[in-house]
N, C-alpha and C positions, 0 to 999 in steps of 0.2 A: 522641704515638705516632709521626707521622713524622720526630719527630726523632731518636727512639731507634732506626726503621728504618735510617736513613740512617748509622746508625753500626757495622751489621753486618759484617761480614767476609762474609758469608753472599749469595750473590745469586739473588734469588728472586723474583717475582712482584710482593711486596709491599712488599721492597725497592723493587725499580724505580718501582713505584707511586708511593713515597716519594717518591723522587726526580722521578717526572715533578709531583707535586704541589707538592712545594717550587720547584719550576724550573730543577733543579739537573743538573751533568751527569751521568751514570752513571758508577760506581765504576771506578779506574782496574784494568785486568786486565794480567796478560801473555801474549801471543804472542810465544815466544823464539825467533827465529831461529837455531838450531843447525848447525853445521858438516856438509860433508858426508861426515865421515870415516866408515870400516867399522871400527866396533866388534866387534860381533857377526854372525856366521855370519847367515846367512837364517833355516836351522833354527833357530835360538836365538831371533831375533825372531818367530818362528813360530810356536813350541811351546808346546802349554798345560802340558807339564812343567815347563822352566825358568821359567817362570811360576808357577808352584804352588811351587818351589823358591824365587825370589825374593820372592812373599810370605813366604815364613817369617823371608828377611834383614829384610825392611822393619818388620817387626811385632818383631823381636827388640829387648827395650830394651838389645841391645848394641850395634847397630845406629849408627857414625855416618851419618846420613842425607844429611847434606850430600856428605860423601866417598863414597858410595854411590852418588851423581845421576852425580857428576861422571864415571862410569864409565860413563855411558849416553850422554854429552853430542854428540850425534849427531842430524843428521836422521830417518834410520834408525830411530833408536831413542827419539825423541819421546816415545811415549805413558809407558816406561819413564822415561824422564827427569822429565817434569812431574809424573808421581802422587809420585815418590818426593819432588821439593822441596815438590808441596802439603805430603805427609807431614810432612814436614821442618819447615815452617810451622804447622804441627798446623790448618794450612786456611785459615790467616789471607792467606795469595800466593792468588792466585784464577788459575789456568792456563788459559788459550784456545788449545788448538794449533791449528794451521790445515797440518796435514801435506798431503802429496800435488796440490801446489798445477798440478801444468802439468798433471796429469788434472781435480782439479776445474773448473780453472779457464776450462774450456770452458765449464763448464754457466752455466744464467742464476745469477745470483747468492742468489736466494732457495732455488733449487737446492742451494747451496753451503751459505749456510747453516743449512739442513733436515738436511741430512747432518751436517756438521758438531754442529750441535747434539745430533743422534741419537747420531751415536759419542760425543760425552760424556759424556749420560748414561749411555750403554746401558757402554762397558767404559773408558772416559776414555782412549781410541787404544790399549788396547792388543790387540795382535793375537791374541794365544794366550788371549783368553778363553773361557771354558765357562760358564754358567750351570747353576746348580739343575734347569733342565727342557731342559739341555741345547741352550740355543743357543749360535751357535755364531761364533766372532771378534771382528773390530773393531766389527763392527755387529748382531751377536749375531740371526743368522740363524735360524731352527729348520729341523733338517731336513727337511720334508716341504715346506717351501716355497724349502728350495735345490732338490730334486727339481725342483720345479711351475717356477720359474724357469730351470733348466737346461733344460728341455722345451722352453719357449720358445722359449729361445735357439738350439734345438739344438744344442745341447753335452753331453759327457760330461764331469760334475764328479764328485771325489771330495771326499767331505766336508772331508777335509782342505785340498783349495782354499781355501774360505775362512778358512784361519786367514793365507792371505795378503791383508794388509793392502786391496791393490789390486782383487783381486779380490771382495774383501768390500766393497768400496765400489762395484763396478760393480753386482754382485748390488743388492744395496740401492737405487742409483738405478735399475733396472730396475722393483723394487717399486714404486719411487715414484711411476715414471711410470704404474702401473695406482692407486696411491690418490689421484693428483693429476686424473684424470679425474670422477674424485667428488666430492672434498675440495679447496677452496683454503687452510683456515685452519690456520697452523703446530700449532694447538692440537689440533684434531682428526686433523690427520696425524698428529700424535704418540701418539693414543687409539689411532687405528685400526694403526698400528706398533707401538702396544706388544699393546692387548688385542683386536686384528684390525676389517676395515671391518665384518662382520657386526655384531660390538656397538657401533659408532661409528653405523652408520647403525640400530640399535633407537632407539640412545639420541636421536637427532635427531627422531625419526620422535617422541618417543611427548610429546613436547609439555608436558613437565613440567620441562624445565630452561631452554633456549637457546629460547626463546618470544617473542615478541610481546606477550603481556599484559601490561596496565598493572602497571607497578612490577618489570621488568624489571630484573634487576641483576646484573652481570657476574660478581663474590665470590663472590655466594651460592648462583649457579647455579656455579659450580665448585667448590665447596664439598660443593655436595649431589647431586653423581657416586656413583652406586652401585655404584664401583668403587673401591677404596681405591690398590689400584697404580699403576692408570690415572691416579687423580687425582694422587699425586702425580707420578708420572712427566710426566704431561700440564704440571704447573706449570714443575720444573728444565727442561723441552725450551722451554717458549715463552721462559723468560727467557734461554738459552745463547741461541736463534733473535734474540732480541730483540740481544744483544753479537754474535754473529757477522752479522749484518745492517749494524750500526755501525762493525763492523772493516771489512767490505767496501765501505762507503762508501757505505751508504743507509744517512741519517740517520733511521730511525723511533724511535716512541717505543710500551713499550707502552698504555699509557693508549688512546690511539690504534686502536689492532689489538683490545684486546676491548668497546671500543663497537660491534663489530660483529658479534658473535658471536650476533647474533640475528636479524642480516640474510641470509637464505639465498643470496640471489642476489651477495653477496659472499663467502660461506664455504663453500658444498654443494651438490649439488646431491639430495641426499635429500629437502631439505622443499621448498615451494611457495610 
């Protein structure tokens, strides 16, 4: 089985696993350094129209996709560039962007790559996203907690703020630093970011997964999340967390990170 993991295109959890079990290194990705030319307008990078607009080029099987990227190929315009050559790859290129580097690049690096990770899975960089329930940018916000976070800050935001990129990343690490008061383990930030700290700290609390009892097992309590989005959302963020850790030059391994998912006073501060 681990050797047909290790042959995926696919990087995930059990992948990685694969890989830390055979002793192998983890699958090569790319982070493409792109030029810093001005392609497109702001508003253009901005916009969940022309966004909703170049979905329909990318999905078009008239579409050359290659010749499509190369029209993004810009710092700037990143997130546009990478989804369209995954596309292009039909998924088989594995994209790691690491955009907005001299703002991230303050923060601790675990910092970095928590964000990072997050805006991959949540809109893969690109700024002019909307979700189904209406969040909202690069890091796919919900209104009511841009509201509660503008409060904070004391600022006047308008929604539309966040569909800039920058801004949606400051937003974001503001959150983080109230779920990181809680929460240390990428996995659970990831819960409590997707499906809020209220049901990251139930689910801790109620003693039927991330436990202590004999025959504890890391899989299977992630497996058996009574949350279906969460779960999987929770798996794509730890393993992006896991490659953008390694890109930044902390070498971890996951194997490593969920032998510890049941140790509280290394991952929460909910249990005891």
């Amino acid at each position: 089985m681990c050797l047909k993991l290790v042959k995926s295109y696919d990087i995930n959890i059990y992948t990685l696993l694969a890989r830390d079990i055979l002793k192998l290194k983890y699958p090569e990705t790319i982070t493409p350094a792109l030029p810093k030319a001005k392609l497109l307008s702001s508003k253009e990078i901005s916009s969940p129209i022309y966004w909703a607009k170049l979905k329909k080029k990318i999905f078009s099987k008239k579409t050359d996709l290659n010749s499509l990227a190369r029209k993004y190929k810009s710092d700037e315009s990143i997130g546009y560039y990478t989804y369209i050559k995954s596309k292009a790859s039909r998924n088989v290129e594995q994209y790691f962007p690491m955009p907005h580097r001299k703002l991230l690049s303050k923060l601790p690096k675990s910092r970095q790559a928590i964000l990072y990770a997050i805006a991959r899975q949540e809109s893969r960089f690109i700024p002019g996203s909307v979700s189904s329930s209406y969040a909202l940018g690069m890091m796919q916000i919900m209104p009511f907690l841009v509201k509660h976070l503008a409060k904070e800050r004391k600022e006047k935001i308008d929604y539309d703020d966040m569909f800039n990129p920058r801004t949606s990343l400051i937003y974001a690490n503001e959150h983080m630093n109230y779920l990181t008061k809680w929460i240390q383990h990428p996995l659970f930030i990831s819960y409590a970011y997707n499906a809020g700290i209220g049901f990251t700290k139930r689910m801790l609390r109620a003693k039927k997964l991330f436990t202590t009892n004999k025959g504890y097992e890391p899989y299977l309590s992630i497996e058996r999340l009574n949350n279906s989005q969460a779960n999987k959302y929770g798996k794509y963020v730890l393993a992006n967390y896991i490659i953008y850790m390694n890109k930044l030059g902390v070498p971890i391994r996951l194997i490593d990170g969920l032998s510890t998912l049941h140790i509280p006073s290394k991952t929460d501060k909910f249990r005891k």
